[in-house]
N, C-alpha and C positions, 0 to 999 in steps of 0.2 A: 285680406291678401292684397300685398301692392301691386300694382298692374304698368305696363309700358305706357299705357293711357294717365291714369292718377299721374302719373312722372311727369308726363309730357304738362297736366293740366295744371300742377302743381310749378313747374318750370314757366309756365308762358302767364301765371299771375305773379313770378314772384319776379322775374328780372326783365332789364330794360331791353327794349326791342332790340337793340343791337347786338345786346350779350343773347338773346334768344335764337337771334339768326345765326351764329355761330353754333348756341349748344346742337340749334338742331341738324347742324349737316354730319355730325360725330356717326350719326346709322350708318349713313351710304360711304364711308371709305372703305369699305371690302369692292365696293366700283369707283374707281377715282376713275375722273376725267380730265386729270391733267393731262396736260400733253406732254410727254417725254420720250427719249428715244428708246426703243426696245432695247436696246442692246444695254443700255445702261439699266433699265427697269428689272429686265434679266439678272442682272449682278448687282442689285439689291439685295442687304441682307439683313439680319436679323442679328445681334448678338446678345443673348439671352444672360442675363443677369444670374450670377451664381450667388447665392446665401447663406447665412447661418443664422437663419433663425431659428430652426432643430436643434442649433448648437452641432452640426454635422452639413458640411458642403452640398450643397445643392440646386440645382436649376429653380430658378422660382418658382415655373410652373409647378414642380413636385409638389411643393406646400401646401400641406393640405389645411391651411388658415389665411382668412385677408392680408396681402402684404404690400406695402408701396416700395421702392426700392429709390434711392436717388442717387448718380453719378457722381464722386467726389467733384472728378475733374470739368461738372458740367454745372456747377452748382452759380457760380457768379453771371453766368450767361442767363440763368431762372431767374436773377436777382434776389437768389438765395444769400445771405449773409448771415443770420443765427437760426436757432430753434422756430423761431416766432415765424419765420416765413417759410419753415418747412409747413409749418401748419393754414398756410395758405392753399398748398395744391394737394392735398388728402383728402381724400373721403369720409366726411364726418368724424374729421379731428378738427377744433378748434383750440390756440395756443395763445393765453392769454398773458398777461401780467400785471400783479397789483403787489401784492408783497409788502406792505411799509411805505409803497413809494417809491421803490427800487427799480432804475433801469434795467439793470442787470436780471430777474428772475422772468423764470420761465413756469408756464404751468398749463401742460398739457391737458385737454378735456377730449376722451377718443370714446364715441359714442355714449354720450352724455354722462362720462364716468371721468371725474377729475377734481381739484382740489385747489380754489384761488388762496389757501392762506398757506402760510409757511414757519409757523412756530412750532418749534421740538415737541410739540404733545400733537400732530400732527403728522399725516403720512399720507402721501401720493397716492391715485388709483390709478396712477401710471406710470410705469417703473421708466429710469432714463438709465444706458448702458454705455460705456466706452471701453470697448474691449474687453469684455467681458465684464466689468467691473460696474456695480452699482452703485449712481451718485441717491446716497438719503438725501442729502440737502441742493436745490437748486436754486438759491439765493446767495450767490457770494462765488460762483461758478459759473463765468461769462464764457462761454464755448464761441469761439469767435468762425467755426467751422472751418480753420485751415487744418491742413495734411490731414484733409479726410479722403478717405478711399471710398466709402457706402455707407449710407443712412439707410436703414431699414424702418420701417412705421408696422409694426406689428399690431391688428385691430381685433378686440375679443380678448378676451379672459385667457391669462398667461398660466398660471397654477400650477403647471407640470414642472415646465425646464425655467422655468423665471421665478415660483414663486409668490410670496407677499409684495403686497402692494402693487401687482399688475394685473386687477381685475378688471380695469380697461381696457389694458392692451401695455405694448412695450413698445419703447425707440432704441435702436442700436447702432450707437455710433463707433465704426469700423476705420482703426485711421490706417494708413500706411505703413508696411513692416520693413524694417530697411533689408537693402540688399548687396548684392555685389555690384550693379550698376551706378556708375559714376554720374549723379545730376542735381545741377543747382536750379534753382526755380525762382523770380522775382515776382510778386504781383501787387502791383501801387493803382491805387484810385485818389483823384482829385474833382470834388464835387461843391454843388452850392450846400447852403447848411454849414460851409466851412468843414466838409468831410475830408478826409487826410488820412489814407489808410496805406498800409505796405509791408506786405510779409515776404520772410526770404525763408526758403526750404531748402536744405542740402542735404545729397544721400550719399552716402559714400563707403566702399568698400577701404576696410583696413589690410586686412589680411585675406587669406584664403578661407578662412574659418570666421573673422569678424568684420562685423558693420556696422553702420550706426546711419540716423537720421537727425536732422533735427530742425524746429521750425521756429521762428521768432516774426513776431507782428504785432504793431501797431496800429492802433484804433480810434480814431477823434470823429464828434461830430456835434455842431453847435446844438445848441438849445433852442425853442417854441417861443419860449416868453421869458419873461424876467418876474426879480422879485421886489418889488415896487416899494416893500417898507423895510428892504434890507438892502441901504445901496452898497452896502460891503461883502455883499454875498458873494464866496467866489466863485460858484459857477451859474450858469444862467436855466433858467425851467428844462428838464429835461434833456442837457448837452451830459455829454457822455464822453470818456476819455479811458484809453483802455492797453494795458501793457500785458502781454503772454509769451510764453517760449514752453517748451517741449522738445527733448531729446531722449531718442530711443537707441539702445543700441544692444546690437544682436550676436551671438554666439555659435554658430552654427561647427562642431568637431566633426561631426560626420553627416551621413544620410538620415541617421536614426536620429537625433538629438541636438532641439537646437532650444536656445532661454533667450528670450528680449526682457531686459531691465527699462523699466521706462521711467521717466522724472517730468512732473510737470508744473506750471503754476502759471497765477495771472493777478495782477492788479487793477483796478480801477476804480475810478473818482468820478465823480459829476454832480447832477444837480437831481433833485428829486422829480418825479416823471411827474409829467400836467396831469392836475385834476383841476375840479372846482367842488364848490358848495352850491347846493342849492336847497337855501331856505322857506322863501316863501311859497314853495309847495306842499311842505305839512303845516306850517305857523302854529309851530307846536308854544307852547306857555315860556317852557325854557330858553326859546331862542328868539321865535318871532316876537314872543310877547314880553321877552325881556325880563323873562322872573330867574335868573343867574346871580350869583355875589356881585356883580356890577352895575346891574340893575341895566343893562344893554339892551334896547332892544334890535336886535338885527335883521339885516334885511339882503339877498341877494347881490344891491349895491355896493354893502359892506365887503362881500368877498370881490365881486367885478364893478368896480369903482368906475364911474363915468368918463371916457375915454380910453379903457385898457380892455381887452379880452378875456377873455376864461383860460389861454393860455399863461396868462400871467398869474402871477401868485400873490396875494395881499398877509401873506403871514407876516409876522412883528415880531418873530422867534428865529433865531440865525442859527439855533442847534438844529431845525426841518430842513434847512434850505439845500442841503449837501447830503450824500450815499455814497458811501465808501465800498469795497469787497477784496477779499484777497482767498489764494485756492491754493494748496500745494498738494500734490502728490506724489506716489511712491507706486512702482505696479511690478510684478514678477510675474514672467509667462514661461512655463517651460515645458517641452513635449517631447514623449519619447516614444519611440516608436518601436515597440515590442520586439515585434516581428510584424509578419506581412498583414496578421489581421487585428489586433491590438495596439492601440496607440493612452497613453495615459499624461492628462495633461492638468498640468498644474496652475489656476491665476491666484496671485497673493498681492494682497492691495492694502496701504492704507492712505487717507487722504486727511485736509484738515481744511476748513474754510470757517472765513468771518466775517461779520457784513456791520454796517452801520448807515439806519435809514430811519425812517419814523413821517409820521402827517401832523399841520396843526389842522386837525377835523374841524374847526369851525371856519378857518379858510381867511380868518382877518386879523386885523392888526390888534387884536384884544386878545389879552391870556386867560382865554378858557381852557381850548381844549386842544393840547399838542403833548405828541407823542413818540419823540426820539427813542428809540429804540437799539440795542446791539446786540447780536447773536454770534454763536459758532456752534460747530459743531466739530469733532472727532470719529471717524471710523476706521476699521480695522474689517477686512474680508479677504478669506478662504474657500477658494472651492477647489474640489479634486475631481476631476471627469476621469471616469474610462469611456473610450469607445471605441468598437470596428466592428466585426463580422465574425456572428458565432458559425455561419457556413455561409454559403454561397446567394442563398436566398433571405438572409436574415442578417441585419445589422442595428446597433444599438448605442445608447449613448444613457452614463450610468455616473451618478454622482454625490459626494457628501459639502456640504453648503455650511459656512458660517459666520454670521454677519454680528457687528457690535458697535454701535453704536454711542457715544454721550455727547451733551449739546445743552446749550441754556438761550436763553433770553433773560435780558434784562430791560426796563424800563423802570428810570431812578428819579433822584430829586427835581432833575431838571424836566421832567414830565408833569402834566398835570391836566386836573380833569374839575372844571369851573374855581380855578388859582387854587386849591390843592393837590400837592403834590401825588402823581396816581402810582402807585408800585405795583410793579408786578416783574417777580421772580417769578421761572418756569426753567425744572432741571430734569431732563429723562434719560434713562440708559434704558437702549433698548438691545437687546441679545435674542438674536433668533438663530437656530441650526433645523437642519435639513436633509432628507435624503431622498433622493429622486431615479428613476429609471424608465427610459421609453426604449420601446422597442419598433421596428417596421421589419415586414415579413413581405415577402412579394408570392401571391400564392398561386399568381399565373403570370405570363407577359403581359397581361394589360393590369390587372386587380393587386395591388398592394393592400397591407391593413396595418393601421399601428395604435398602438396606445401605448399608455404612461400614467405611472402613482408618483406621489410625492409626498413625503409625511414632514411637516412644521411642527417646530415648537417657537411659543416667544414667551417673551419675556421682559417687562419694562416696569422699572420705579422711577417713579415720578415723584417731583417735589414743586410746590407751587406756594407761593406768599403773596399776598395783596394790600398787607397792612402789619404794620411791627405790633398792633394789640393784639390781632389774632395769632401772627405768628406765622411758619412752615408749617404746610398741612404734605403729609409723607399717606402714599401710597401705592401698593405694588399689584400687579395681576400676571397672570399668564396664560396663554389658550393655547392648543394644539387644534390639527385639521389635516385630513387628507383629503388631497387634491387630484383629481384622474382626466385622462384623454382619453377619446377613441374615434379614431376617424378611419376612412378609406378613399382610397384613391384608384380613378378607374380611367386608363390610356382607350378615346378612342378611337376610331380606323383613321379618322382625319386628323392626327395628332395631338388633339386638342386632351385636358384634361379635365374629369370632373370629382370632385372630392364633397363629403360628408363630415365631419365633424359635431362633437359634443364636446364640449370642455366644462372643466370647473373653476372655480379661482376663490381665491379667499385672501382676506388682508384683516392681520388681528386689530381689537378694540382702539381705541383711541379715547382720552382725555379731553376735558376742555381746554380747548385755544387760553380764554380770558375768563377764568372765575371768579368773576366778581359775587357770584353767587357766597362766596365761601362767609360776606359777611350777613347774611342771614339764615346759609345751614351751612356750619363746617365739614359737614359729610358729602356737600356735592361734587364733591372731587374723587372721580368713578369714571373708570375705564366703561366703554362700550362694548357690544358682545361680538362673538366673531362675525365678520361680514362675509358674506360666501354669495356668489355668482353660478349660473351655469345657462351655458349657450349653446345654443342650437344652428347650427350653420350649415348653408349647404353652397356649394360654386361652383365655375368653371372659368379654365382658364387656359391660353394656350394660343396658338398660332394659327387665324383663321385661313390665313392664305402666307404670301410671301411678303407681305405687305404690312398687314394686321395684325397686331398683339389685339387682347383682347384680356379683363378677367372681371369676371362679375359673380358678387357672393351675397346669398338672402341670411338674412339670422335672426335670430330670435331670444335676447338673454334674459332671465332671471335675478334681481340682487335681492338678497335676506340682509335687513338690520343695517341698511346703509345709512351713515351717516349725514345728513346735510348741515352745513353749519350756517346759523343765523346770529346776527349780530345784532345788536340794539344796546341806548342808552339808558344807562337805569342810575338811579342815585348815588350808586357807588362808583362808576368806571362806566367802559365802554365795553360791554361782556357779548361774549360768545359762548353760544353753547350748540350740542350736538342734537339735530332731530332724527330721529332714527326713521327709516320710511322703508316700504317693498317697494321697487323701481320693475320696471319692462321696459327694456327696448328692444325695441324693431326696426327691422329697415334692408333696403338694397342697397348694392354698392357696384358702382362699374369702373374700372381703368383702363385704357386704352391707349394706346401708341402705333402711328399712322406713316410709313416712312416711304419715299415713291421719288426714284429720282434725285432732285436737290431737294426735295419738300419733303417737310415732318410735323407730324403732330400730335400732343400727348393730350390728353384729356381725361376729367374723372369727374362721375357726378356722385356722391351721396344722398338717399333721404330715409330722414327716420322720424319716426317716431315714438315718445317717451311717455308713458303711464305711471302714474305715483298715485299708490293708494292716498285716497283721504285721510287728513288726520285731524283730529278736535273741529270739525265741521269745514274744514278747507280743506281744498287741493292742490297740494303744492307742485314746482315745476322744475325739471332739472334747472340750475343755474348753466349760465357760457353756455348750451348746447341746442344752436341752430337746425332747426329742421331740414334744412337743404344747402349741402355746398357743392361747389360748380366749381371746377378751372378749367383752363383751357388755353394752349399753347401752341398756336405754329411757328414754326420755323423754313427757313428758304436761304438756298446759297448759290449767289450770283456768281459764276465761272469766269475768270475776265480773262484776258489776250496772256498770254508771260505764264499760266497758272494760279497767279493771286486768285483770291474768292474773298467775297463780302457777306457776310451772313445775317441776314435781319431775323430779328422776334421779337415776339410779342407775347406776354402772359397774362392773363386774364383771372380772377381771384372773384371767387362770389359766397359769401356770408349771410345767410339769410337774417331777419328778427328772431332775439333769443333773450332771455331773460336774466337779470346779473347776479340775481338769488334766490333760493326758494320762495319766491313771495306768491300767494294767491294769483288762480288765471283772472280774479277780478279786480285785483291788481296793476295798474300800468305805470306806476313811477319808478321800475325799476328794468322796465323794456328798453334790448337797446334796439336800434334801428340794423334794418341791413344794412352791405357793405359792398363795393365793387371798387376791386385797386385793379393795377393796369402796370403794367413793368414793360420797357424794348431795351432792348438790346442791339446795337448796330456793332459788327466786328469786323476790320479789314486783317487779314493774311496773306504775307506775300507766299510765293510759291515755294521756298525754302521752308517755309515754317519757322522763322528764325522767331519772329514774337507775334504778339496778334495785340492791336489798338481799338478799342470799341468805344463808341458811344452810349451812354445808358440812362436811362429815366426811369425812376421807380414810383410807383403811386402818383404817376402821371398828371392826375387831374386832381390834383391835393385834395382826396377825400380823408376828412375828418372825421371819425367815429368814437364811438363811446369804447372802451378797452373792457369798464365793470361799472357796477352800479350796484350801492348799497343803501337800505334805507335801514334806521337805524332809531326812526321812531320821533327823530328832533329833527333832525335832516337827512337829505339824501347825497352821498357821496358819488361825484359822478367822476369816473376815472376814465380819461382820456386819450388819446394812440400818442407812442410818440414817431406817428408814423410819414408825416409830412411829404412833399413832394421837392424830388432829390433830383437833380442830372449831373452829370460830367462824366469823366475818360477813365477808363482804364487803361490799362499795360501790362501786358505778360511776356515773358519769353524762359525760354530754360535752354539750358547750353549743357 
């Protein structure tokens, strides 16, 4: 059992005194001793966050599962700008990226459940949402986070209202629905890095019955290093260039019935994200020792050459040096409102995205071992909700689901793996449908109860080649699964809530990544069996006083047959394949928000802990999933003469040591080190509110960390932040 004590002891060894004196004043804000004027303290309020992570409106508190929530409109002030730095201020979510190389991809790990590779015979333990709509692929799908209205972090096993592949948990990105209100919106940043950012949002009413919105922004930001045996490379280590627009536009003929049509897409170009090599820690035969078709023996120096860094890159292949992506989509939402207690709503989506990325894995100017790569993918989804109120005490939300999936990878002539050329074809269509129904009953004024089933089917052929002797090896599978909730929730005197939950969750088999296996058994091309979760939760959450949010939940999950993937080099390729393992985790979770006055502050700690059965006389470790994260943000608004106000903050980000892949705890070349970023924000507003100018620093004290880390038996790939430290201006205004 974790204790307030364990927490405390566990916090004051892992971070620096100064992050320590902060975490620990987060108890005593139900007594602030600021000084401020009663009158003002008085008319302090709260404005309670309403969600759909039910899939049905709701005050947060109601929820009876872990939920972070974030403020469209507060998001740049956090120094939030994509995915990756929502996964900064979460509770035992860490958001990584490696992908190919790719600046662009995202990869959620929400309680030590998540998935760093991103090949079509692959699938996420963390589903990602955009209005309702599920993105399968998150490489080639740069979410630049404008015209968002709310981000949800939903932690724990999804299986009811979500589905496959959110046995970790679900993100739910909620953007802005147009309306009748006439508003333009500008926001431009000019920063070091040669940052150069600036989106325009306009909303605007047509008619009495139509609207529309729509948002276009640009995105640039230099690069870490350069690529020293390609001076014609066009872009430089890890700079990043980024073009999107999205336009929605709404229908609304009466009270009852409105359809929002939405169209979106995104381009971008750059350079491949900093990694290095690092050899002379295995001095394996084939690399240190030089037994390759070139007879090379290499050494550390070969990747970081004397005078350059680790952020530079020493490849001699001009097809790695560059990551491309492009995203389109299509969405249909349309809702009708029965009558007073039935509402029936429709999202119909299809998207299409394509990426091109690849590593040269030995890191130097010799053609061993490089790996250009290109993907896409196609989907096509349908879901049909019903939901409202069978009477007065009981309301519900009821649905049919249907997702389809096709996508490849290729890596062709110009790849290769010790100067022959390495193939590898990988083709799957995946088809899964669904029908689901929760219900909530309220069976006093204080004691509500709800539960929910959900029955999957899937379905995927897969097609995979590694070589023109062997040929297309073709193989198909399918699993079903029901999936159930049951939780309760209980208001008490002090308005506070506390809630119980059980969940289950399940995300069907999977494929190998890289079977290179196939050239010594043509049959190891084999789906995995169904993976199923089930969690044990218990919280509370709610409004200690007028001052105090507060929401803390303990849990306890189960996972059957979960997949790890491990990579290493073998004769043929660079192969990946799946370890199947029993997982537990455990752990507390707290979020807190602190508002008194001009002074605010948010704060969240997570710790858990992950158990994996042994397996062939080792104990392996969740990969990305730090045992302790910590943020921490206050904020203060200086009142000046005229009405203007000045707003400072500061946010605080803590990453414990976590490991970059399954490898043995007696393992350490694949540990990465903790982490503490540091983001302020300074904002002048005059008294009209006409625009707001701030100053900002992100990652303040340029900490550099390791992103992943893979060993692979010849060397170890050590993938690097492209997180660097940033300042300049912002601008906003809307008219």
């Amino acid at each position: 059992m974790i204790t307030n004590t364990d927490v405390s002891k566990t916090l004051a060894s892992r971070l620096s005194p100064v992050a320590l004196a902060v975490a620990l004043t987060v108890p005593v804000f139900s007594n602030p001793v600021i000084a401020q004027d009663a009158d003002a303290a008085e008319e302090q309020k709260f404005e309670a966050i309403t969600v759909t992570a039910t899939k049905r409106p709701q005050v947060i508190y109601e929820v009876p599962i872990a939920i972070s929530a974030f403020d469209g409109d507060k998001l740049a002030e956090q120094g939030i700008s994509d995915l990756t730095d929502v996964g900064k201020f979460v509770p035992n979510l860490n958001v990584t990226g490696f992908s190919a190389g790719h600046t662009s991809s995202v990869n959620p790990f929400i309680r030590g459940i998540g998935l760093q590779d991103h090949l079509i015979t692959t699938d996420p333990g963390v589903s990602v949402y955009v209005d309702g709509v599920y993105l399968g692929r998150q490489v080639g799908q740069n979410w630049s986070l404008n015209n968002i209205e709310r981000i949800e972090v939903l932690r724990g096993p999804q299986g009811t209202l979500y589905g496959r592949n959110s046995i970790g948990g679900a993100i739910n990105i909620i953007t802005k629905e147009p309306d009748q209100g006439d508003l333009t919106k500008i926001n431009t940043e000019f920063g070091t890095r040669g940052r150069v950012k600036a989106d325009l949002f306009v909303n605007h009413g047509l008619t009495d019955t139509l609207s529309f919105n729509m948002n276009m922004a640009f995105n640039k930001r230099d690069g870490l290093g350069e690529f020293i045996n390609v001076p014609d490379a066009e872009y430089d280590v890890g700079e990043t260039e980024d073009v999107s627009g999205r336009l929605s536009v709404k229908w609304e003929p009466s009270n009852d019935f409105r359809m929002v049509l939405t169209a979106d897409g995104n381009n971008g170009d750059g350079g491949l994200r900093p990694y290095t090599v690092l050899i002379d820690e295995l001095q394996s035969d084939r690399y240190y020792g030089g037994d390759n078709p070139l007879g090379v023996a290499l050494r550390n120096t070969d990747v970081t050459p004397e005078g350059y860094d680790i952020y530079d890159n020493a490849t001699g292949e001009e097809a790695v040096t560059g990551v491309s992506n492009e995203a389109r989509g299509l969405a249909l939402t349309t809702e009708w409102d029965m009558n007073d207690d039935y509402t029936l709503k429709l999202v119909a989506s299809t998207r299409s995205s394509k990426y091109k990325a690849g590593l040269d894995d030995d890191g130097t100017i010799y053609s061993l071992d490089h790996y250009p790569e290109r993907g896409e993918a196609d989907q096509t989804s349908i879901e049909l909700q019903l939901n409202g109120y069978i009477n007065e005490y009981t309301d519900f939300v009821a649905g049919l689901y249907y997702f389809n999936e096709e996508g490849k990878n290729r890596q062709g002539e110009d790849s290769s793996y010790n100067t022959w050329s390495n193939l590898l074809e990988l083709d799957q269509e995946t088809t899964s449908k669904a029908v689901y129904v929760n219900v909530r009953r309220d069976l006093t004024d204080e004691l509500s109860l709800s539960g929910g089933l959900r029955y999957t089917e899937d379905e995927k052929d897969a097609s995979a080649s590694v070589s023109e002797a062997i040929g297309t090896v073709y193989s198909s599978d399918n699993w079903d699964e029901v999936t159930w909730e049951i939780a309760s929730n209980y208001t008490f005197e002090n308005g506070m809530t506390g809630y119980a939950t059980i969940q289950s969750g399940y995300q069907s088999g999977q494929y190998p990544a890289r079977p290179y296996c196939l050239f010594g058994n043509i049959e190891c091309f084999v789906a995995s069996d169904n993976i199923t979760a089930v969690n044990y939760e218990v919280g509370i959450k709610g409004r200690v006083n007028e001052y105090f949010d507060v929401s803390v939940a303990v849990f306890n999950t189960d996972f059957d047959d979960l997949p790890y993937q491990v990579s290493k080099v073998t004769e043929n390729g660079f192969e990946t394949d799946n370890q199947i393992v029993t997982q537990t985790s455990r752990g507390i979770e707290l979020d807190t928000t602190f508002n008194y006055g001009n002074f605010s502050m948010m704060a969240s700690v997570g710790y858990m802990d992950v158990d994996v059965d042994e397996q062939d006389g080792y104990k392996p470790v969740a990969p990305l999933t730090p045992d302790l994260t910590l943020a921490i943000g206050p904020s203060y608004t200086f009142d000046l003469e005229g009405g203007d106000s000045i707003r400072v903050r500061a946010d605080y980000s803590y990453r414990s040591d976590m490991y970059g892949e399954p490898s043995s705890l007696a393992s350490r070349q694949t540990e990465l080190d903790s982490r503490e970023l540091v983001n302020v924000d300074i904002a002048y507003t005059p008294a009209d509110d006409a625009y707001t100018v701030a100053l900002y620093g992100r990652n303040i004290f340029d900490e550099r960390y390791d992103n992943a880390r893979l060993n692979t038996g010849d060397y170890i790939i050590q993938v690097l932040s492209n997180d660097a430290s940033e300042f300049g201006v912002r601008f906003s205004t809307e008219f």
